[in-house]
C-alpha positions in Angstrom: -26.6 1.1 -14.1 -24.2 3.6 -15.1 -24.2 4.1 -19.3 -20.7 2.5 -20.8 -17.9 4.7 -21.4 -16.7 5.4 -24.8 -13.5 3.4 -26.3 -11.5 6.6 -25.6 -12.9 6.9 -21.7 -11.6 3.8 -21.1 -7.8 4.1 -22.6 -7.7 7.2 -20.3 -9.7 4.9 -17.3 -7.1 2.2 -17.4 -4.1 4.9 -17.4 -5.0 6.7 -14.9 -5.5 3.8 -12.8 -2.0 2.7 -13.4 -1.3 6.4 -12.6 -3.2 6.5 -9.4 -1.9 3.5 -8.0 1.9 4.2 -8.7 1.1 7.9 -6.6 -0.3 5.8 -4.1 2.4 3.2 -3.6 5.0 6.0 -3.5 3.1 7.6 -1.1 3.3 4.6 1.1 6.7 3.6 0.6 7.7 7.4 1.3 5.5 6.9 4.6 7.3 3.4 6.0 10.7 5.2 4.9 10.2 8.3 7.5 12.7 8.2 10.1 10.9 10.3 12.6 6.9 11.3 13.1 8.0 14.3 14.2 8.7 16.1 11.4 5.5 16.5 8.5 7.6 18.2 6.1 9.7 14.4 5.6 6.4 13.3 4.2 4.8 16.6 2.4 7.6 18.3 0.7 8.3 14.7 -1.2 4.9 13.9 -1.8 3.5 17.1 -2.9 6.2 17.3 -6.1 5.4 13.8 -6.4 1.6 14.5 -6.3 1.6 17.3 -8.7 3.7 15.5 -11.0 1.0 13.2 -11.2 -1.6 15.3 -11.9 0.2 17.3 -14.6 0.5 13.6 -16.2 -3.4 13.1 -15.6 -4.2 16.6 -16.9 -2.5 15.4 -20.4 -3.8 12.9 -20.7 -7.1 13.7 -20.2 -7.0 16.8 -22.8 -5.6 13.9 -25.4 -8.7 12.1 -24.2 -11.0 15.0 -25.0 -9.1 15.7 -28.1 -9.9 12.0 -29.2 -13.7 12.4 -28.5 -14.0 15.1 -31.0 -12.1 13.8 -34.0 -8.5 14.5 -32.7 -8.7 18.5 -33.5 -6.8 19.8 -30.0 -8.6 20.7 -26.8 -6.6 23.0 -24.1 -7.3 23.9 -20.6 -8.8 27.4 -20.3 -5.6 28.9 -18.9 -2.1 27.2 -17.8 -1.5 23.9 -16.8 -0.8 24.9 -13.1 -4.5 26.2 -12.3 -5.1 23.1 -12.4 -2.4 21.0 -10.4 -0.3 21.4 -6.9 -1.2 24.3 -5.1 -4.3 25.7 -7.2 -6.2 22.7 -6.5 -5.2 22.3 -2.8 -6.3 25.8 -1.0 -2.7 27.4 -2.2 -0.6 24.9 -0.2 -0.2 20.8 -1.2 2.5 20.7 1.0 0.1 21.5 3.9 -2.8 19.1 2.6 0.2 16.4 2.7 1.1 17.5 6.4 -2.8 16.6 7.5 -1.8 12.4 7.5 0.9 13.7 9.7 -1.7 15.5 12.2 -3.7 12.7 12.4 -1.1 10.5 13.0 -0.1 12.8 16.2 -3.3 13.0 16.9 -4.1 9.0 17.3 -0.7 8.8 18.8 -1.9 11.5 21.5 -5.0 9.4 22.2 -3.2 6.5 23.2 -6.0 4.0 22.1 -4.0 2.3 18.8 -0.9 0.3 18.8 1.9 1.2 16.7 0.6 -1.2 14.2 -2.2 0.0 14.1 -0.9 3.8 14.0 1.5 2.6 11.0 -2.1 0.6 9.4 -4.2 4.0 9.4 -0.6 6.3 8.4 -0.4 4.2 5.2 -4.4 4.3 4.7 -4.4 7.9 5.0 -1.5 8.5 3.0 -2.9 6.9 0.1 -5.9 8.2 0.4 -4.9 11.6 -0.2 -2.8 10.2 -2.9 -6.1 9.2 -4.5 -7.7 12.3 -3.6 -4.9 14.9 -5.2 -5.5 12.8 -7.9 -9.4 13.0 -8.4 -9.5 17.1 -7.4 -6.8 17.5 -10.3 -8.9 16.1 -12.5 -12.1 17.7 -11.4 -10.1 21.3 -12.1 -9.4 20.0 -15.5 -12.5 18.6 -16.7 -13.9 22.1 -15.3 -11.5 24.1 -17.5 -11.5 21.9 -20.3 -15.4 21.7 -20.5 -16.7 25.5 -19.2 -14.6 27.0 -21.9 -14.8 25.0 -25.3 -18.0 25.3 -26.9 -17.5 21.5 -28.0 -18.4 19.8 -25.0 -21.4 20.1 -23.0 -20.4 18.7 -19.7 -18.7 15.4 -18.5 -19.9 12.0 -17.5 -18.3 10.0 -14.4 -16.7 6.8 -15.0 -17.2 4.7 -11.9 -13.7 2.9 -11.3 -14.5 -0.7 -12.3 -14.9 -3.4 -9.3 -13.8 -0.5 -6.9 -16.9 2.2 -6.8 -19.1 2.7 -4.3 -22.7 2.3 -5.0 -23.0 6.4 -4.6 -20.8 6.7 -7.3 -22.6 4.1 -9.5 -26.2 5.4 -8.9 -24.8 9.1 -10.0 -22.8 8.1 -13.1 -25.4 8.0 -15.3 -26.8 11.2 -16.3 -24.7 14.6 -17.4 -23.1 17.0 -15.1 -21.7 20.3 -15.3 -18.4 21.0 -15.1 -18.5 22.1 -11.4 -20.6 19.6 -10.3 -19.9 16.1 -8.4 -16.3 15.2 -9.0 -15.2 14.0 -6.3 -17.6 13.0 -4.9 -15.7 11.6 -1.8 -12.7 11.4 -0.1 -10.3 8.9 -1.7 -13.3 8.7 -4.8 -11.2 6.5 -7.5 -13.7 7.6 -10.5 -12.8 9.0 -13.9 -14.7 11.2 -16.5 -15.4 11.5 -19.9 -16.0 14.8 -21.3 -20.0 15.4 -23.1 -19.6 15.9 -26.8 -22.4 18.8 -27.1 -22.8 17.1 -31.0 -24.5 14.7 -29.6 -26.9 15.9 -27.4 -28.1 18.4 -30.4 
């Protein structure tokens, strides 16, 4: 069972819920709004601002969050905010990770074995999917920077995403990880982290 998550954990749970959800929506609404498949860019140069956007939010809140756990004195990223967000997380380029819902799309429409409804089904599945995923690799990178550089913390826990986790992600969220390890742990993985006080694990 994983261990509960401090008062603080949760605040920044149920926020960046609401956060994930809204970058999801407006990833499907941008979707069903395309006028044309043809052109990748319709959907990826929107939705990557949008996405990092989202992340910056996330990365904010989740120092405040860390900042909370130890008694309010500030905790920083180890560096700027955008190694952390948009293209550092994404190999250099979100606006090509948004183009891969695109490919796929061609790629099923190529095949010739879904309908259109179908096609439009999985187009808004994998849309907010990576909407979900920007999301959770953001917040990897920060709880990486925010932990491997301030003596304070000694790792992170995960947060399994209440009624929503799979039953990976509950079996692993209860013991400490390192700042590199396990976050995401899949594609579209909706958990959220608390940051190890090293205090008390002394």
């Amino acid at each position: 069972m994983p261990r509960a998550a401090s008062p603080a954990a949760q605040l920044y749970q149920a926020r960046t819920t609401r956060l994930r959800d809204q970058l999801s929506t407006a990833a499907v609404r941008t979707f069903d709004r395309l006028p044309t498949w043809r052109d990748p860019d319709a959907l990826a140069v929107p939705m990557a601002k949008l996405s990092t956007q989202a992340q910056t939010v996330q990365a904010r809140m989740l120092t405040s969050m860390a900042s909370t756990l130890v008694g309010g004195d500030p905790v920083t990223l180890d560096g700027e905010l955008d190694s952390v967000v948009g293209d550092a997380v994404r190999d250099g380029d979100i606006e090509e990770a948004w183009r891969v819902p695109m490919y796929a799309l061609w790629q099923s429409l190529g095949s010739g074995e879904l309908s259109q409804d179908q096609l439009i089904a999985q187009g808004r599945d994998d849309v907010s999917t990576q909407a979900v995923t920007d999301l959770a690799w953001s917040q990897r990178a920060a709880v990486a920077s925010i932990t491997g550089h301030d003596g304070r913390f000694s790792g992170y826990w995960r947060v399994p995403s209440p009624g929503s986790s799979c039953e990976f992600c509950n079996e692993i969220a209860d013991q400490l990880y390192s700042s590199a390890d396990l976050m995401p742990a899949h594609p579209g993985c909706a958990c959220s982290v608390e940051p190890a006080v090293a205090a008390d694990f002394a």
